[in-house]
N, C-alpha and C positions, 0 to 999 in steps of 0.2 A: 798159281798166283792170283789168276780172276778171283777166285772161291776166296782167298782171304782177303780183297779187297769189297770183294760184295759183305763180309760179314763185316767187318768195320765200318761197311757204308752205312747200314741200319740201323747201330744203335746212336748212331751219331743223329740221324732223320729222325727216329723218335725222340731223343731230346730234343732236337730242334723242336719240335711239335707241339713238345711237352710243353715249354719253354713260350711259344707262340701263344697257346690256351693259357696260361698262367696270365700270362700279360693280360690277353684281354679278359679274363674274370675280374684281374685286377682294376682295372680301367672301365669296365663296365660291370658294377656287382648287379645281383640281382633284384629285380622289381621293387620287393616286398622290402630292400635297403634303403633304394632310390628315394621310391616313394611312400617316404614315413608318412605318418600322417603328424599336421604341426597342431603345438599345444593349443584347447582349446580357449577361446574368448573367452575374458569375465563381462560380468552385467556391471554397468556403472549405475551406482546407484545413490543418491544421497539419504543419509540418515539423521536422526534425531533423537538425543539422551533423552527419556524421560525423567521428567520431574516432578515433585508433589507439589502443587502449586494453591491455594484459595481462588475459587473462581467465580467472580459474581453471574449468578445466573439469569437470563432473559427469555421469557418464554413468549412466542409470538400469538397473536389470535386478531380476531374480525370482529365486526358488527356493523350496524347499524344505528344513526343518532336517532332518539325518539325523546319526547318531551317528559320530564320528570312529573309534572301536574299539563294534564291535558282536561277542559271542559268543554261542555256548551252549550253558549248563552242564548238563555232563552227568555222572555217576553214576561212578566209579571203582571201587568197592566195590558189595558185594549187602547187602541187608538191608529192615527196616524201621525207614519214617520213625518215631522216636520223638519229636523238640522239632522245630518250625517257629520263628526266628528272627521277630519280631512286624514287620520288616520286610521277609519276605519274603513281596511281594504286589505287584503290580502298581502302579509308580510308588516301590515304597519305593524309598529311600538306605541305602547300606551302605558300608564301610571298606574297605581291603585287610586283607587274613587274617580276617576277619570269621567267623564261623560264620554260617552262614545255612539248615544243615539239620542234623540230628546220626542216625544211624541207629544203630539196635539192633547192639554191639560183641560183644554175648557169643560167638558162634561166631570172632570174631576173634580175641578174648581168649584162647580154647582153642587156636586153633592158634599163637597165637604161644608160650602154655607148649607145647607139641609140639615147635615147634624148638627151644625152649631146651635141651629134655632130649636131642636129637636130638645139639644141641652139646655135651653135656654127656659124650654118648657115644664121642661124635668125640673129643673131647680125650682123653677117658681112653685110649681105645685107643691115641693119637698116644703116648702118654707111653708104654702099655705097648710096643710096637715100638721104640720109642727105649730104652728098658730093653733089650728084646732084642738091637738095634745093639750094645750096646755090651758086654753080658756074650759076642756071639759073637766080639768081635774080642780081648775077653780069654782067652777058651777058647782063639783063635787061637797067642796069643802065648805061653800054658804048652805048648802042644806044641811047642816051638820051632821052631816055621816062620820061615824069614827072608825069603823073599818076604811080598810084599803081599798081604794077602788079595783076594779078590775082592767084587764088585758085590752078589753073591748069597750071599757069607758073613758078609758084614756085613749083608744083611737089608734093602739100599738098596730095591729094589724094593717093598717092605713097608712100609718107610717113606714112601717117595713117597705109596704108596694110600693109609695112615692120614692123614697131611697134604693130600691131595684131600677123603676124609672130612668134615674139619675142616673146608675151605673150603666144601664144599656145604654142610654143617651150618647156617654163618654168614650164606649167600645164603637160605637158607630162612628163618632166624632173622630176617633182615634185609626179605625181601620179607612174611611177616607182621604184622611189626612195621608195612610200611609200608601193607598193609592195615588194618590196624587204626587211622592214623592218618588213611586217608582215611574212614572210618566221619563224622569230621567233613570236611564238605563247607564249605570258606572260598572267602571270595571273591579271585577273582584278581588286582584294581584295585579301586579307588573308583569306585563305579558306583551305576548304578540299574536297578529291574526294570521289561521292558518285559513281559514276560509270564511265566507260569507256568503247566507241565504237572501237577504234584504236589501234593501233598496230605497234610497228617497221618494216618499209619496204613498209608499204601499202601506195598507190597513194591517195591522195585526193585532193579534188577540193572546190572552192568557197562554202560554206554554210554547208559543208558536218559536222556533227555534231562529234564532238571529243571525250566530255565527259559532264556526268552534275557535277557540284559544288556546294559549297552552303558555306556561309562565317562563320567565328567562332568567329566573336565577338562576337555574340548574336545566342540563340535561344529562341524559344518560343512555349508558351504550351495553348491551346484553352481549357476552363476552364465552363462548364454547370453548373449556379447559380440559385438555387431553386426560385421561384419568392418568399417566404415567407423570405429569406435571405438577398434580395437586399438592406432593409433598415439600415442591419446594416454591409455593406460595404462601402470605399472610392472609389466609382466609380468614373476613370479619363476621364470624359467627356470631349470629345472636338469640338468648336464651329465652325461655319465656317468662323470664322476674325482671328483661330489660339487660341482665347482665353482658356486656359484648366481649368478646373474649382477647382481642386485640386488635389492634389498627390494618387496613387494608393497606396490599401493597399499592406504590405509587402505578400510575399506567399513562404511558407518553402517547399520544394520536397523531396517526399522520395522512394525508390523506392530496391526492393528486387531481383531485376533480378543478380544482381552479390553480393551479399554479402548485408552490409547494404551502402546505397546509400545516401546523402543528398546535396541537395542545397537551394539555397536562392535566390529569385526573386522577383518582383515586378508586382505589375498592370499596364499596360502599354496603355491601352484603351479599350473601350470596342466597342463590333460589332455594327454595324448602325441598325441592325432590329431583331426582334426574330423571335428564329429558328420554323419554322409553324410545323415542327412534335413534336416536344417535346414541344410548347411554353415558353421555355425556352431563357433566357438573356444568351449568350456568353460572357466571358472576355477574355483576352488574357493579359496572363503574360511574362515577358523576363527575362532569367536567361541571366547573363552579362559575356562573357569568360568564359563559360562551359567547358574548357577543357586546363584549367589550375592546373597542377597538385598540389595538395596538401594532407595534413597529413591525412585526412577526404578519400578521395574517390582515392582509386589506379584504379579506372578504369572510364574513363568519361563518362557525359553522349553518348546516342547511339540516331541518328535520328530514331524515329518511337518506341522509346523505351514509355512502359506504364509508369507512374507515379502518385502519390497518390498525392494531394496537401493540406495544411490547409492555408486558409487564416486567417491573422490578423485582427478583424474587429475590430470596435466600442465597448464603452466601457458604459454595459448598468447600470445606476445610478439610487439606490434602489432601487432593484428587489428582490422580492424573487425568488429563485433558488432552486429546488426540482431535485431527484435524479428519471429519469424514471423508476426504478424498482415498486417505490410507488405509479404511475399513472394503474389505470384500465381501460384497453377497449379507451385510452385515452382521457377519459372524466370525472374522477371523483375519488378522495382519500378520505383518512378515516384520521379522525383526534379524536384526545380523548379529552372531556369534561366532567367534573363531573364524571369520572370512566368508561364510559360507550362510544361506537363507535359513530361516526355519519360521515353520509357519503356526502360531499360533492361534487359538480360539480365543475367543472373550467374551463377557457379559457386559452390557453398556447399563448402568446406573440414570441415563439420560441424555438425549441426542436434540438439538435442531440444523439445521439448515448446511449450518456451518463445522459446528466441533461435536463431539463427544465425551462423557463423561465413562472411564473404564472403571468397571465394579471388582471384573475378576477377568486375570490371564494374562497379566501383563505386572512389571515389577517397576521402581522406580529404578535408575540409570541404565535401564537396555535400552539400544539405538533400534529403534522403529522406521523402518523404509516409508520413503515418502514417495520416493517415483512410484510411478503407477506399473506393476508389473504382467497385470493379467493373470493366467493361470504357467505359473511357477513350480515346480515340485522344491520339497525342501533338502537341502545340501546345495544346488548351486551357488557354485564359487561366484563372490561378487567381487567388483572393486569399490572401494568406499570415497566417493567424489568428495571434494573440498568446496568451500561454499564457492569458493574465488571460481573452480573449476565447474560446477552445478550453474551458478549464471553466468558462465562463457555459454556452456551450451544452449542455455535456454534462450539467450541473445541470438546465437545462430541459428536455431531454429525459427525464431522468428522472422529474420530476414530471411529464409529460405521459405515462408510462407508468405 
């Protein structure tokens, strides 16, 4: 009786067992169940359709103002200064014919009465020989001679030299005179003083240098044009029969030295050869009466003063135009297809600051990633943000900086 209670007892204990294990695999599966791993994150990213758009182009450049006609004045006449002109100082404005220095005339004065009387000599003499001419050729003709008299019985040669006389007389008469009139020292154009040598009281002489000028109708700015830029400027070439081939582009200046600064100029030719250090194309722009006051700028511009320039270029027809933040290493953006990144190459048709122009590697309507991603591989899965949701975050991040 024990014997078949003991065998009844066991298979009943290994069910139970059985039964105990069961449960708990059920209630606790294994690891690799537990702990799935959960799906991963997408990148949020916002994007942007491309479009073909017309894009007016600006291309930026520098210089320096320098004077379109720069001289300097120097001395004609000897003497001493006696008036200074109250604008003759560094920075003054002055007119054409202007006096701007006057020197001591009186030894002028003198020699120009010298040739007067010089002339005065001359003439008479002319008149006396001409008298002579002609009482010899009447002495001629009471002797009755019927030939022609000659050269030298009429006193030709006598007369010639008295009428040489005369003429040197008048050249002297005339180049004193014109000594005398440079004693005043005018100015050549409407200009201004960039500097001065002289001084009330001091002597000077023939060449002696006075001051330099430079005129104010115009100045101009020497302008270093990328060679990848050149194509989409009006360059005003000019030929050598005079022909110019078209109008320069406009060129705006601005400039920070005294507050905010701006003017407006033009292209006005460009240099004859490139500059061998830089291989660079110079232009040269002219701003027109710089220093005409107006509501814009209470202080003009200044020779030698720096200046920022943007020229007005060409206007390039259907281009796509991408924002350089979205360019990497500049050679290649991300654009979204089917959910997921792919990373494209391109060729840039022309870049500054700000945008670029794509040549090749990009198509109009693909969304072009604007978030900044770093380095990416292509296929990750993105999520595509909404503008309302792209400036939630960019708002929160700001307040969390």
């Amino acid at each position: 009786m024990k014997l078949n209670k003991i065998k009844i007892i066991i298979p009943v204990f290994i069910i139970s067992v059985t039964l105990i294990v069961v449960m708990l695999i059920k209630n606790n599966p294994p690891q690799a169940k537990r702990f799935s791993a959960p799906p991963k994150a997408k990148i949020n990213v916002t994007v942007k359709a491309l479009e073909l758009t017309d894009y007016p182009i600006e291309i930026d450049s520098f210089g320096t103002v320098k004077p379109r006609t720069q001289s300097i004045l120097v001395a004609q006449a000897s003497g001493q200064i006696i008036h200074i002109n109250e604008q003759f100082r560094e920075g003054g404005f002055f007119e054409q014919e202007e006096v701007l220095l006057q020197l001591d005339d009186r030894d002028h004065r003198a020699e120009v009465k010298a040739a007067q009387a010089n002339l005065l000599n001359a003439e008479q003499s002319l008149l006396e020989e001409q008298a002579r001419g002609r009482q010899a050729l009447t002495d001629w003709q009471r002797l009755g001679n019927e030939s022609e008299p000659s050269m030298l019985v009429l006193r030709k040669p006598q007369l010639a030299a008295a009428q040489a006389q005369v003429l040197s007389a008048q050249a002297q008469l005339e180049k004193a005179q014109l000594n005398l009139e440079r004693t005043k020292i005018k100015a050549p154009y409407a200009g201004r003083i960039l500097s001065r040598s002289v001084d009330l009281g001091q002597v000077v002489s023939n060449n002696t240098q006075l001051a330099t000028i430079y005129a104010t109708d115009s100045v101009e700015i020497r302008l270093p044009i990328k060679n990848k830029d050149l194509p989409f400027i009006n360059l005003p070439e000019q030929y050598r029969d005079g022909v110019k081939n078209q109008t320069g582009s406009k060129v705006y200046f601005s400039s920070d030295l005294i507050g905010a600064q701006q003017w407006q100029g033009q292209l006005v030719r460009t240099e004859g050869a490139i500059d061998e250090g830089a291989q660079q194309l110079y232009v040269v722009a002219q701003i027109n009466d710089p220093y005409q006051s107006t509501e814009q700028n209470r202080y003009p511009v200044k020779i030698g003063q720096y200046v920022k320039a943007e020229i007005t270029g060409k206007v390039a027809a259907n281009v796509l135009v991408i924002p350089n933040s979205a360019i990497y290493q500049g050679s290649y953006v991300y654009i979204v297809e089917q959910g997921v990144l792919q990373r494209k190459n391109i060729s840039l048709a022309w870049q500054n600051n700000q945008y670029a122009i794509v040549s090749k590697g990009l198509e109009h309507g693909q969304k072009l990633v604007l978030t900044s991603l770093g380095q990416v591989s292509s296929g990750t899965a993105v999520e595509v943000m909404t503008t309302e949701a792209a400036n939630s975050v960019g708002s929160n991040q700001g307040e969390l900086q």
